[in-house]
N, C-alpha and C positions, 0 to 999 in steps of 0.2 A: 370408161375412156377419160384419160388427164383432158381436159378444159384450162384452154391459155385462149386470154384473148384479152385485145387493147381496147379502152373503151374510148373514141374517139369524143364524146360527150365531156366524161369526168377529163379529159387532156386539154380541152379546149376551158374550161372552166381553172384548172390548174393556170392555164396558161394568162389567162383572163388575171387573175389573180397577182399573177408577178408582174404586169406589167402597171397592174394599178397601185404597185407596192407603195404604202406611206412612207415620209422618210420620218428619222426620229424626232421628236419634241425638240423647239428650239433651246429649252435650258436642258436636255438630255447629258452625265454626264456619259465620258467618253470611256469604252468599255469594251473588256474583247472577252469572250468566253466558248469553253469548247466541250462537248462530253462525246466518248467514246462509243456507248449505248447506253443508253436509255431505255427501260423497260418499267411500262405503266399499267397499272391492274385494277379497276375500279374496285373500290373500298379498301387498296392496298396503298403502304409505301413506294414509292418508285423506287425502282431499285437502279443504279447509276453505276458505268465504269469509265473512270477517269473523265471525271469533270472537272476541270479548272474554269477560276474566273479568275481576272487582273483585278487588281492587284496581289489578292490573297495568294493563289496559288498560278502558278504559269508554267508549270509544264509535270505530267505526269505517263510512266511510261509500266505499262505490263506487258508479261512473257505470254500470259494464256488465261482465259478467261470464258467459264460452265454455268450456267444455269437453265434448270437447278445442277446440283449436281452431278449430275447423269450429262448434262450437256444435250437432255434431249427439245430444249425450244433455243439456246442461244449456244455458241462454240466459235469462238476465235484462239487465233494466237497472238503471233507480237502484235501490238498495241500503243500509240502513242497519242498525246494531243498536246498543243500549246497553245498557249496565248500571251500579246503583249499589246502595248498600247504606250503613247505618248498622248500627252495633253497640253494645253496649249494652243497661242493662236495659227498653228497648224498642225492638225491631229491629225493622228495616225493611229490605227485600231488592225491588228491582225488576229485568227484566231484558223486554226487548224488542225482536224484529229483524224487518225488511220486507224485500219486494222488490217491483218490479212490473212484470209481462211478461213471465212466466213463460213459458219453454218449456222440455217434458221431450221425448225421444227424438223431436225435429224436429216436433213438436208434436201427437204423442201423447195430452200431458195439457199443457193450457193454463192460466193462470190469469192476471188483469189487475192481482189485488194479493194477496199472502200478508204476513200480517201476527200475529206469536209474539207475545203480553204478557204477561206473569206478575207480580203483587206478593205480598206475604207479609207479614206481620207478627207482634209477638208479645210478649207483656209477662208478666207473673207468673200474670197473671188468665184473660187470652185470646190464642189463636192463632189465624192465620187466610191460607188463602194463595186463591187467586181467578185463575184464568185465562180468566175469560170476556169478555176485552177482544181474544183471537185470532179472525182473521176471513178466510178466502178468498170472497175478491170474482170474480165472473166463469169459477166453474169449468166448463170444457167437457173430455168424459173418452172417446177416441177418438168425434171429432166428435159428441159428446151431449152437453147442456149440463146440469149436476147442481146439485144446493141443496147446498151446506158446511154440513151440519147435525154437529154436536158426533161424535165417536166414530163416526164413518160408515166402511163397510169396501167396498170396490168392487174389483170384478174386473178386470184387463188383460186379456182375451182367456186366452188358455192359455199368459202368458209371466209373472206376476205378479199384485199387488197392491196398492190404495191405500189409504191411511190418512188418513182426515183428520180436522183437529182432534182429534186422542189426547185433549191435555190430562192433567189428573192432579194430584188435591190431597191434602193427608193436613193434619193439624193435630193438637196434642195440648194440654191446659189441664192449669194446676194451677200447680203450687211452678215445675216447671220446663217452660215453656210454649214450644213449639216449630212449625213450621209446614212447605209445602216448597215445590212449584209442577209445574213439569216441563210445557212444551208442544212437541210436532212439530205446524204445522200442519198440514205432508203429509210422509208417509213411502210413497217408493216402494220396494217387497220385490219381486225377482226369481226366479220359480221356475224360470225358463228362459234360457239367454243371450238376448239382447236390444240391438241395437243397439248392439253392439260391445261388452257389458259382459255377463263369467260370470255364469253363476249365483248366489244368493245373493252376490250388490250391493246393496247399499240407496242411496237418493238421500232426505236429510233437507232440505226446506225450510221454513224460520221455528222456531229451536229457542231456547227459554227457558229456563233451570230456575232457581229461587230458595230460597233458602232464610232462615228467619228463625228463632234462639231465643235467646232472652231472657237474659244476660250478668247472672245475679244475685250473682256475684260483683266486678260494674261498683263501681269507689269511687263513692258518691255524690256529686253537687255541693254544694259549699257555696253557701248563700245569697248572692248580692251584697251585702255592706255597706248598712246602712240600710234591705234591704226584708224590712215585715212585715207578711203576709196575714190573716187571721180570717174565716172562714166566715162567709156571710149568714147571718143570726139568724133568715130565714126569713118575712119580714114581705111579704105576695102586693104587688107590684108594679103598681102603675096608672101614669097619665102625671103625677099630679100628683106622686109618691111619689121620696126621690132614687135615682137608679141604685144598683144593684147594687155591692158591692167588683170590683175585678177580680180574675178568674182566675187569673194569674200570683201577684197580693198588691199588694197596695200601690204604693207609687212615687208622687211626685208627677206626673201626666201631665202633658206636654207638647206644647200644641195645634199645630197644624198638621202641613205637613212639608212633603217631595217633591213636585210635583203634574207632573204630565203628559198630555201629550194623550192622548186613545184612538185606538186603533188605527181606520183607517177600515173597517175588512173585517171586525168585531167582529158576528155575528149570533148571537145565540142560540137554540137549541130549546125552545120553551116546552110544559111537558106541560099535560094538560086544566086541573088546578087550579092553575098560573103560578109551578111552581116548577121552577128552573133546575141544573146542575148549577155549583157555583160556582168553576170554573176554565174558562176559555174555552181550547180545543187540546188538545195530548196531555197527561196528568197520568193519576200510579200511587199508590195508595194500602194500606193494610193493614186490619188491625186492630188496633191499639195502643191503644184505649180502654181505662184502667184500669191500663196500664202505670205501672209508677214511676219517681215526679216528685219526688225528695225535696225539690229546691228550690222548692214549690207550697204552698199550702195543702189539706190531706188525703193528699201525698204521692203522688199516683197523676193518671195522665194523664188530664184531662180531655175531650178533644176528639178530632181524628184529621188527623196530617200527610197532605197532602197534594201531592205531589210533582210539578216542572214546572220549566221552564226559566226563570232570571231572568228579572223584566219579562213573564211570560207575565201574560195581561189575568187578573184576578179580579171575577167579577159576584156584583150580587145576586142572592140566591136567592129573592127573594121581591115582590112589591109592599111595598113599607112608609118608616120614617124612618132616615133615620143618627144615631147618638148616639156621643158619645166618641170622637170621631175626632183620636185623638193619639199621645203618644210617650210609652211607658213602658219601664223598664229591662229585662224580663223580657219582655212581648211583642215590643216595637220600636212600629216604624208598627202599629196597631189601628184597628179599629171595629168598634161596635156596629150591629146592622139588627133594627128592632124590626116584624113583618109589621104585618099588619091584623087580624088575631087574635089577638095580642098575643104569637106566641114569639117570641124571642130567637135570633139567631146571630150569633155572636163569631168575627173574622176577626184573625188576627194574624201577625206577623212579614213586612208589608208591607217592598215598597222604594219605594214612592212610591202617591202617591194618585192618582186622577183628580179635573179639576173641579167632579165631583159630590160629593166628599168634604167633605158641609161638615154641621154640627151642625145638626140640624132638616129636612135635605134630604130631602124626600121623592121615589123614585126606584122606579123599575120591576121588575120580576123581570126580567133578563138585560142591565143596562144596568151599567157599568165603571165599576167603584167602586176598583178600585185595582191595584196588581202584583206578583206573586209575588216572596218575595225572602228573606232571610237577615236581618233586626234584631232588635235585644235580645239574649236569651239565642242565638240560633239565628245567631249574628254569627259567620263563618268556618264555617258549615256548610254542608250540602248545600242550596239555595234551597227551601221548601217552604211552603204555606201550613198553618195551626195554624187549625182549625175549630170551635166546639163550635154544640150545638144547645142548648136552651133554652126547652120546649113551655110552653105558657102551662099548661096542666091540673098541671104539675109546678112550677109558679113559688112554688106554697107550702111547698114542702120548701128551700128557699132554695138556696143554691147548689148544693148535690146532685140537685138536679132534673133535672140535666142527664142526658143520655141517648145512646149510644153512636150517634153519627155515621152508624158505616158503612152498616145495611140503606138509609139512607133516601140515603146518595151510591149507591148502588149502584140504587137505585128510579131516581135522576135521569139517571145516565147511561143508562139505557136507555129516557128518557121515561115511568117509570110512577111514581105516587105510593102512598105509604105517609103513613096516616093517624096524626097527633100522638099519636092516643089509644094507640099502639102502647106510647108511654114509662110507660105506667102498668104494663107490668111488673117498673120500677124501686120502684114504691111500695113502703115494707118494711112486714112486717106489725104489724098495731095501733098504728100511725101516729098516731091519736087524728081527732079527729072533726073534717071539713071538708077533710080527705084526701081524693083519690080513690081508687078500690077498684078491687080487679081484677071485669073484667068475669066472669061467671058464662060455664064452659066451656060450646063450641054441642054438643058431644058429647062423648062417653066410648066409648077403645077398648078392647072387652071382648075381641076375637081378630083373630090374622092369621095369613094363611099366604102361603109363596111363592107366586108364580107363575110366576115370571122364566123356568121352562123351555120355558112355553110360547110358541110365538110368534106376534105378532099378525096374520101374513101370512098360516097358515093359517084361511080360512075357518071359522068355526063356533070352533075351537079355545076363546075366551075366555067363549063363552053358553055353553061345553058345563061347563066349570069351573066358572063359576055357576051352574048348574042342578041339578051334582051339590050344592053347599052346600047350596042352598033345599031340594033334594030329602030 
């Protein structure tokens, strides 16, 4: 009889694990690296497909890939990884590898798509690294077919074990703000030889690891000749009222630009309330909100790069109008998108527009407004789009109203929304009157205790722990 079974012990120990994750060494440099599979044989070479690390190599891609030969312990076909990284006093670290059609020891353990992503980020203020973009599709586990649920631990019969989605983040904030990543989608551990491989083999498929920390000894940029920014004065924003300074500072814009078709095959997922994530395809991001900017006005990162292949489609995130759709020295190609509830989000460092890009255009949530790319200051860099958010409830604090990007890209790509009112815990205190205020806490935690020993499989186990409390 096949034997499958989850070991609720080793899951809870996995789990234990990730959350005590270290982050990396504060002089750590910043590093992004991915391998495809990995296969380890004690007293052997490891044997490796498509390993890249930044800066050496960054991206490697195969049609089909046996061993041994026979394909009878590993068998994939198309196959890809990448990795990139920026360094600096706001690092950014991605790293991500696929495969799909997956076969383990003649198919064993099956899977239709394994897929590693890790980003990282990390500025003076905040770090933050994020592996919830790894994904096995299709897992079937000695002919049983299983859910890829995060740090799951499963039995081989009486010859091993599988690991899926490990994952693993650590972060640290302050002066010197650091971050890390680290994903195995699946890692198979041999406790018995097996299909022609000793004991204690391991087989890694889809591995990420990232790393991001904050280079505060980066020389600063000097300003470009000619541009000077000043902070909105703070005056709330209607349609008849004139826009905002720009973000970047100053510069005389320059209307128009690049325009191009949209892609035909361009669909977006709309969530309940019509907000979109605002890069159409693959795209990796961090948390670099508040990192420093010395060439900006307030010196510190406004918004949150957002990282994609040249020319990948960029939509709107919202129903609403386009304003200031031009060319400035420090963003490049820009535009404004003003929703129907009057927040703001600021798109920048375009390589060309689409021909909806036009001053006054009103346009849909998930319809191609422009494409990802390298202008302005971001001119010879990694292609990436520069984002900020802009809630209408915060429009009165003037340009500092703005509010960290990331929970609410992290809402959109997984289709859930995060409500505007969240930004009000930028509001500083005694702000003065016609402010908003922080909402009154729904509760106060007076005690906790562990429970983690217990486990939720034995019946009764979790009412009996409750009972002794109340009791």
């Amino acid at each position: 009889m096949i034997r499958l079974a989850v070991f609720s012990a080793v899951l809870l120990t996995v789990m234990v694990a990730i959350a005590a994750a270290a982050p990396p060494a504060r002089d750590a440099v910043t590093e992004a690296r991915a391998t495809i599979i990995e296969i380890t044989i004690p007293g052997q070479t490891p044997v490796s497909l498509g390993g890249v690390e930044w800066p050496k190599t960054t991206a490697a891609e195969v049609q089909s890939f046996t061993y041994p030969a026979d394909g009878s312990v590993v068998s994939v076909g198309l196959s890809r990884a990448r990795a990139s990284a920026q360094t600096g006093p706001a690092a950014v670290a991605q790293a991500s590898a696929e495969t799909a059609a997956l076969s383990l020891f003649g198919g064993d353990v099956l899977a239709a798509q394994v897929s590693a992503s890790a980003t990282a980020g990390a500025g003076t203020r905040t770090a933050g690294a994020d592996a919830g973009g790894s994904v096995v599709q299709g897992l079937r586990v000695l002919g049983q077919d299983l859910p890829s649920e995060p740090a799951a631990s499963v039995a081989l019969a009486d010859w091993g074990t599988l690991q899926v989605l490990a994952q693993d983040t650590g972060s640290r904030r302050g002066r010197a703000a650091a971050a890390q990543g680290t994903v195995a989608a699946l890692r198979v551990q041999l406790t018995t030889a097996h299909g022609g491989l000793p004991a204690g083999s391991e087989i890694v498929v889809g591995s990420a690891a990232v790393t991001a920390v904050a280079d505060l000894e980066a020389t600063p940029l000097a300003p470009p000749p000619g541009i000077v920014g000043t902070p909105n004065p703070g005056v709330r924003r209607t349609d008849t009222t004139p826009p905002p300074p720009e973000p970047e500072g100053g510069g005389t814009p320059i209307p128009g630009g690049p325009v191009r078709s949209v892609p035909p095959d361009v669909v977006a997922r709309l969530t309940s309330d019509g907000f979109v994530f605002p890069i159409f395809g693959a795209a990796s991001f961090g948390d670099s909100f508040g990192g420093p900017r010395p060439n900006i006005p307030g010196g510190w990162h406004h918004g949150e790069d957002i990282f994609a292949k040249q020319g990948t489609p960029v939509l709107a995130v919202a129903d609403g109008t386009l304003r200031s759709v031009g060319f400035i020295p420090i963003g490049g190609y820009r535009l404004w998108l003003r929703d129907v509830d009057g927040n703001e989000f600021y798109y920048a460092h375009l390589s060309a527009y689409s021909p909806l890009a036009v001053d006054g255009k009103l346009v849909k949530a998930g319809d191609v407004i422009g494409f990802v790319g390298a202008t302005g200051d971001a001119e010879g860099g990694t292609p990436h789009l520069h984002f900020e958010i802009h809630p209408a409830a915060m429009v009165g604090l003037g340009y500092d109203g703005v509010v960290a990007p990331y929970p609410f890209l992290i809402a959109w790509r997984r289709a859930d929304d995060i409500s505007f009112v969240s930004g009000r815990i930028y509001v500083p205190a005694g702000a003065g009157p016609g402010v908003p205020s922080l909402p009154p806490p729904g509760a106060v935690l007076l005690q906790a205790e562990d429970i983690a020993s217990l486990s939720g499989l034995v019946p009764g186990a979790l009412e009996r722990a409750l009972e002794r409390k109340r009791g």
